[in-house]
N, C-alpha and C positions, 0 to 999 in steps of 0.2 A: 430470794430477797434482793438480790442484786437487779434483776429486773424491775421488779416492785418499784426499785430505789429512782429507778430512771424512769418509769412510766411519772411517776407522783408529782415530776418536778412543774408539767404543766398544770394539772387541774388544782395544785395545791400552793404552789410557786405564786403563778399568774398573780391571787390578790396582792402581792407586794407590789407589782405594779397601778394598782389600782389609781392612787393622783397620778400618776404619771400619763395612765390610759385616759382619765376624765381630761386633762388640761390637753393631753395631745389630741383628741376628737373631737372635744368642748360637748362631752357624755352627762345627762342629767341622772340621778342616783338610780330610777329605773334600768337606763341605757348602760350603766355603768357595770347594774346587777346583772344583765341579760350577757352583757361581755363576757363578766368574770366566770359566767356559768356554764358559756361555751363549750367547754371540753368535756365536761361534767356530762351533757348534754349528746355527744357522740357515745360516751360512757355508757349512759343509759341505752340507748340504741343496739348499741352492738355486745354489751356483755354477755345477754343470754345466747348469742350465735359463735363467739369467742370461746361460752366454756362449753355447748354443746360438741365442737369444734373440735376441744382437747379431749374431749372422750370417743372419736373416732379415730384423731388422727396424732394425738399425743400431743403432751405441754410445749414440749422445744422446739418443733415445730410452727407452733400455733403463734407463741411467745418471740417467737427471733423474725416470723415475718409480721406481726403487726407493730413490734417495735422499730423495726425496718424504715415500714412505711408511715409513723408516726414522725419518723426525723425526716421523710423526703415531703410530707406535707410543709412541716414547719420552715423546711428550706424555700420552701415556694411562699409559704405566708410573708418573705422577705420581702417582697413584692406588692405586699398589699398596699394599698393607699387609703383606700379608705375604709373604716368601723366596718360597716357590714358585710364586707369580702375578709377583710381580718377575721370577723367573728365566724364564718361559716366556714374559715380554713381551720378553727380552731375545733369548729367541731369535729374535722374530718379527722383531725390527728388528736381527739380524743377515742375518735371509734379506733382508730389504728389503734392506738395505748392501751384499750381494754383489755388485750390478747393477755398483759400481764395479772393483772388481778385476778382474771376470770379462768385462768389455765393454772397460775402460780397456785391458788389453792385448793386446786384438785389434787396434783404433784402431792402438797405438804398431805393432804388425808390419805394417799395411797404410803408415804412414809413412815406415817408416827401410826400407832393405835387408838382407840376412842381416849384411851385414860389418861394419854399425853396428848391431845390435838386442843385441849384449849391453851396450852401455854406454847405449844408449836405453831399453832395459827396465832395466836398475839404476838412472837416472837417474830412471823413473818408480816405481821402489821405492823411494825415497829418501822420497817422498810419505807413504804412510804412518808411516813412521818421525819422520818429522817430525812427523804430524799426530799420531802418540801419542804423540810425549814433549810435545807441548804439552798433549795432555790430562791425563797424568800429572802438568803441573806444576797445569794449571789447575783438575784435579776434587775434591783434596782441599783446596785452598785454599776453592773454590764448597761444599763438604760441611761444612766448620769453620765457613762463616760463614752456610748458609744453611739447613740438613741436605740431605738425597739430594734432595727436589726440588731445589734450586740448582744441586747436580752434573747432576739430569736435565736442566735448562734449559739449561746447557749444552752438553750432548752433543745438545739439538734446533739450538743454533744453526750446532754442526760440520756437521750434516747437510744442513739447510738451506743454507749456504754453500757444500757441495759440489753440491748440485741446481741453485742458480744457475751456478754459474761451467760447469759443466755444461752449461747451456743458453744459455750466451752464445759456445763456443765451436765454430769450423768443423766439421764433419763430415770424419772420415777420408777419404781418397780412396778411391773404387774400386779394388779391387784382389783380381787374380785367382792365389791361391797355387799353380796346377799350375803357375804359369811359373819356382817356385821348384823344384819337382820334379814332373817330370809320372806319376813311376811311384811317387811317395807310398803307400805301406800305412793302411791302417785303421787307425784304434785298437786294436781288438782284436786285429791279426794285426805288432804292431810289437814285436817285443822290445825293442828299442830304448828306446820308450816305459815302457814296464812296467818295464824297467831302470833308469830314470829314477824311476820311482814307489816301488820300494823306498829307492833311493837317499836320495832325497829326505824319506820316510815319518822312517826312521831319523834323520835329520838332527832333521827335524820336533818328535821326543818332544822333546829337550833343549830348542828352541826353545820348547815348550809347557811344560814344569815352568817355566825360569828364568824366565821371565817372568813367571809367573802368581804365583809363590813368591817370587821375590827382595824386594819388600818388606816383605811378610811375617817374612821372615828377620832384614832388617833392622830391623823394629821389634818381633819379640818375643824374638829372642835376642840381638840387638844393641844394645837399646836406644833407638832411632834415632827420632825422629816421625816421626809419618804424611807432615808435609810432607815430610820428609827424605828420606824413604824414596818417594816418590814422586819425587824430585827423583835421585834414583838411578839409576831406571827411563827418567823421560825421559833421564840421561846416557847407559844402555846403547842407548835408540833412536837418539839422533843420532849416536855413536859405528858404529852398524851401517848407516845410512843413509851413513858416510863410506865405509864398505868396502865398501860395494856398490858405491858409482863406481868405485873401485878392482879391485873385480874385474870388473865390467864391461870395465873398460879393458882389461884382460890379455887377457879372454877373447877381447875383436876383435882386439887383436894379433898373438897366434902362433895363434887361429882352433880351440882346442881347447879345448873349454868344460869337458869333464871332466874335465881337468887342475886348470882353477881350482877346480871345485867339489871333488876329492879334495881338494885342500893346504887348501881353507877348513873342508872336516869333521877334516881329522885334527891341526889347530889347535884347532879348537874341543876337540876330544876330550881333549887334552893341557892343556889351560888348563883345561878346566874339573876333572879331575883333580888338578892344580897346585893351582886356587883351593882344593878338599873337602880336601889333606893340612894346606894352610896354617890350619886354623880355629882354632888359636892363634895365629895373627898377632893384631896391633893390629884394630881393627875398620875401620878405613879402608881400611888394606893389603885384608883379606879381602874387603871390597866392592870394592874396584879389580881385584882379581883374576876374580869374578864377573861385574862388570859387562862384561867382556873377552871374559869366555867365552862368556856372552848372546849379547852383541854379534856373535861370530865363528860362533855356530850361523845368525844371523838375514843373515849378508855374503853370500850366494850367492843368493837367492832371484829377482834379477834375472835373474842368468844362466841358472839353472835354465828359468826362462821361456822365454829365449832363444834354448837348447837345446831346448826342447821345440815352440815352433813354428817350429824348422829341422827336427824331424823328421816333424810331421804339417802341412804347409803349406797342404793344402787342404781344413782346416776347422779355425782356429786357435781362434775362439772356443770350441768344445766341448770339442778337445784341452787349454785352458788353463783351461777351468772345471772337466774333468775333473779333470786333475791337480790343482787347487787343492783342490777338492772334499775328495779322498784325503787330501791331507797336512794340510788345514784338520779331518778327520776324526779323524785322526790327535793335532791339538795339540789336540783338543777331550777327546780319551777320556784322553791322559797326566796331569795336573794332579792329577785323581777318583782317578787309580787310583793315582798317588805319595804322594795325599794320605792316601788309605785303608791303604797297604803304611806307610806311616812313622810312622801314629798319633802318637806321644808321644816318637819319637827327634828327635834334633838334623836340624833341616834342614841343617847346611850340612856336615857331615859325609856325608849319605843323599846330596845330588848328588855325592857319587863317585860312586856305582854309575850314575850316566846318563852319566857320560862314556863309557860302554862302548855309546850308542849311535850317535854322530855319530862313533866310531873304525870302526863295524860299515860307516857309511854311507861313510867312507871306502874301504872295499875295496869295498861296490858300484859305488862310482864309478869307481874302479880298471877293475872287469868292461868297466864302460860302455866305458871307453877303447879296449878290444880289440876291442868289438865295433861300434862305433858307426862314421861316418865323417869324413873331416876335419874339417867343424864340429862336430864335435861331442866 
């Protein structure tokens, strides 16, 4: 978790910056999305070689050197001058960052048992959630007082802190996943899996606009400062880091993970809908409704996990870098492309039309149910 904590603070952090990054490059909402999605973007890249990675050569290993090298990119990104050597340094120390997601939840399934890993892997999603709303609160306060090197200085000390705590702590135990299923399918030949991927993809987009966007919103058509509006974002992460334990916990008790993730996308779906009719509300109301909707695209992410190395158990690190890969691919290409489809309309009106994708993701998960089995 402590790794988690310190990877999370760039890909999840970064939107607090967002006026800050648009007024300091003079970034048009496209350019701004392409920014923010940066790291997102290495993410995608390297996760599936990250967890392949920890199934040869172990978590701690895998985990303390790309968190390593996540902090000496960002050190170098101090240097940048301009937008597009910034953004492509941010990619590099997202690929670095993956090491933690993509290894951290191999560790937690070799841990717990299948009847604890949805509330052990949401409990280890909670991690990042935390670790970005602290950076949300911390990097525009560090950018106001010191400019983006300050913020980058701090996004080396997340990283760093997560490569320590990394290497001070036990190695996973041994552990052999055919004893979970010994007649397990491939990746490739798992519908199940892949069912999973759409599912999730879909979920994904909304997860990627609200996030990246929602300050943004709140401080050019709301009014709001950059603190404030970052101070937003971190409420929507801790508030998603609560609902993860929460559906984690469901998920181990009636042992149907589908179930949890269909009711958390077609919640999301409905709120976030709710929030784009209400954008004449008061501007509080309108962010409380947002920050809700976020939050309930970003509540299943543990279990998804959880479900997916119940389905591919004997080789969980690849299955979970795989899937992470896709839908980290996924919240990397939506942000660019919302940003480019919306030009000059109202943001908070435009997220109606993405609630139509975490409702889509609902009825895949729905599929899942019929086809998938008990735990799942």
């Amino acid at each position: 978790m402590g790794a988690q904590f310190g990877a999370a603070a760039l890909p999840l952090g970064l939107p607090s910056l967002g006026p800050f990054l648009r007024a300091e490059f003079g970034l048009s909402l496209f350019w701004l999305g392409a920014l923010l999605v940066a790291p997102t973007a290495g993410l995608a890249a390297a996760s599936y070689w990250w967890g392949s990675a920890s199934d040869r050569w172990g978590e701690r290993r895998v985990i303390v050197t790309g968190m390593a090298g996540a902090a000496a990119v960002e050190l170098g990104a101090m240097a940048a001058g301009r937008a597009w050597a910034f953004g492509g340094l941010l990619v590099l120390a997202g690929a670095a960052g993956a090491a933690a997601p993509a290894a951290s939840g191999k560790a937690v399934v070799a841990w717990f048992p299948p009847g604890e890993r949805g509330l052990a892997l949401s409990l280890r999603h909670t991690a990042p959630m935390i670790g970005g709303a602290c950076a949300a609160a911390v990097l525009p306060l560090a950018a106001t007082q010191w400019g983006l090197r300050g913020a980058l200085a701090a996004l080396v000390s997340f990283a760093l802190g997560g490569a320590l705590i990394a290497l001070l702590i036990s190695p996973a135990p041994a552990w052999d996943g055919r004893a979970d299923a010994p007649a397990a399918p491939t990746l490739a030949r798992s519908p199940a899996f892949w069912t999973m991927v759409l599912a999730g993809s879909l979920v994904a987009v909304g997860q990627g606009i609200l996030t990246r966007f929602l300050p943004e919103y709140l401080h050019a058509e709301r009014g709001w400062t950059q603190a404030a509006a970052g101070a937003a974002l971190s409420a929507t992460l801790v508030l998603a880091a609560v609902l993860r334990v929460g559906a984690g916990i469901a998920s181990d008790r009636h042992g149907r993970r589908a179930v949890t993730l269909r009711n958390q996308a077609a919640l999301a779906g409905v709120a976030l809908a709710v929030a784009a009719a209400a954008q004449g509300a008061p501007a509080l109301a309108a962010a409380a409704l947002l920050v809700v909707a976020s939050s309930l695209t970003m509540a299943g992410n543990g279990v998804a996990w959880a479900a997916v190395s119940d389905m591919v158990p004997h080789r969980p690190g690849a299955a979970l870098g795989l899937y992470s890969a896709i839908l980290v691919a996924v919240i990397t290409a939506a942000p660019p492309l919302f940003g480019a489809a919306v030009r000059d309309a109202a943001l908070g009106t435009a997220f109606g039309v993405v609630a139509a994708f975490p409702l889509a993701g609902a009825l895949a998960f729905r599929a899942l149910e019929r086809r998938a089995g008990p735990r799942t």
